[in-house]
N, C-alpha and C positions, 0 to 999 in steps of 0.2 A: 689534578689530584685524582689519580686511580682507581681508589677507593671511595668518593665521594659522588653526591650525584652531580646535574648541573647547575642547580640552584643554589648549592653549599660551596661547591667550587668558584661559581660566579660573586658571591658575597666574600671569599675567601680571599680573591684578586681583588676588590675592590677595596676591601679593608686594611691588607698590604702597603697601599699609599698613604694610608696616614701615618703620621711620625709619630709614635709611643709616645716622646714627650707630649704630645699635643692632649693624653687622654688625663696625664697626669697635670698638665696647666688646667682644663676643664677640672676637677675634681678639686683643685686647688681655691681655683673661683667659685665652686658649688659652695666649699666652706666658707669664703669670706661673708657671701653674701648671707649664708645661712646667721654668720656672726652678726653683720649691721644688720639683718631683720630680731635678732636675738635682743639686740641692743635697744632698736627702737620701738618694741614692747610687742611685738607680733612675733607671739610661742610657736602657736601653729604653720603660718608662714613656715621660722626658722627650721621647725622640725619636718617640717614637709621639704623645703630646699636641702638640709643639709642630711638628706636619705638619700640621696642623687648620688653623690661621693663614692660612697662602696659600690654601686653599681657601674658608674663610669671604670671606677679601678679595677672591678673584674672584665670590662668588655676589654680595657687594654693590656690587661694580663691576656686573654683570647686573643688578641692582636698582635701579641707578643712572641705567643705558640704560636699560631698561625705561619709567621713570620718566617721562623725559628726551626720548627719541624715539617713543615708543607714543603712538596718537593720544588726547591727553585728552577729557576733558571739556570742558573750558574752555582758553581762551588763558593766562589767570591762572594753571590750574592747574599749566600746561607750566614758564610762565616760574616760578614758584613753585619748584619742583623744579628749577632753574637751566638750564631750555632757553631759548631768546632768544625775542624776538618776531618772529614771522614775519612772511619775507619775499616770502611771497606776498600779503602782505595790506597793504590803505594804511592809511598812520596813523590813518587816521576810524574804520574798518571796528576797528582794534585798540583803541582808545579805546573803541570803543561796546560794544564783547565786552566788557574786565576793570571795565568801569563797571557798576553794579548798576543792573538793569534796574528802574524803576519802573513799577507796572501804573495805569493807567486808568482 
């Protein structure tokens, strides 16, 4: 990333590996349990565990972008992680990127 330094670029590739579903199972499980402690009479518990949830959900929204708008690798890889195909680019030039290059 171009723009960023090396510590924000290095956190930025590391957090790329994790699969989005994964932040929203975490935030899922933050609520259950914040529920069964709800249930077995620990207020505080439940409300301290189930504050985790909105947090998880923004770090994978950031995950998300990250993903998303950070310059990939590849065309394929962008549009993979649900960015579009770019529209700086002509249809030929995007065809010939997400096509596998054959060597010679």
């Amino acid at each position: 990333m171009k723009n960023e330094d090396a510590v924000t670029t290095n956190v930025e590739l590391q957090t790329r590996r994790i699969p989005s579903i994964s932040f929203l199972g975490v935030a899922v499980g933050c609520m259950a349990v914040s529920a069964v402690l709800m249930i077995t009479g620990r207020k505080t518990w439940a409300n301290f565990v189930g504050q985790w949830a909105p947090t998880i959900l923004i770090l994978g929204t950031y995950n998300k972008i990250a993903k998303t708008f950070s310059p990939p690798i590849s065309e394929e890889q962008r549009v993979q992680h649900g960015g579009h195909a770019s529209m700086l680019k002509s249809p030929e030039e995007l065809s010939r990127q997400m096509t596998p290059q054959t060597v010679s």
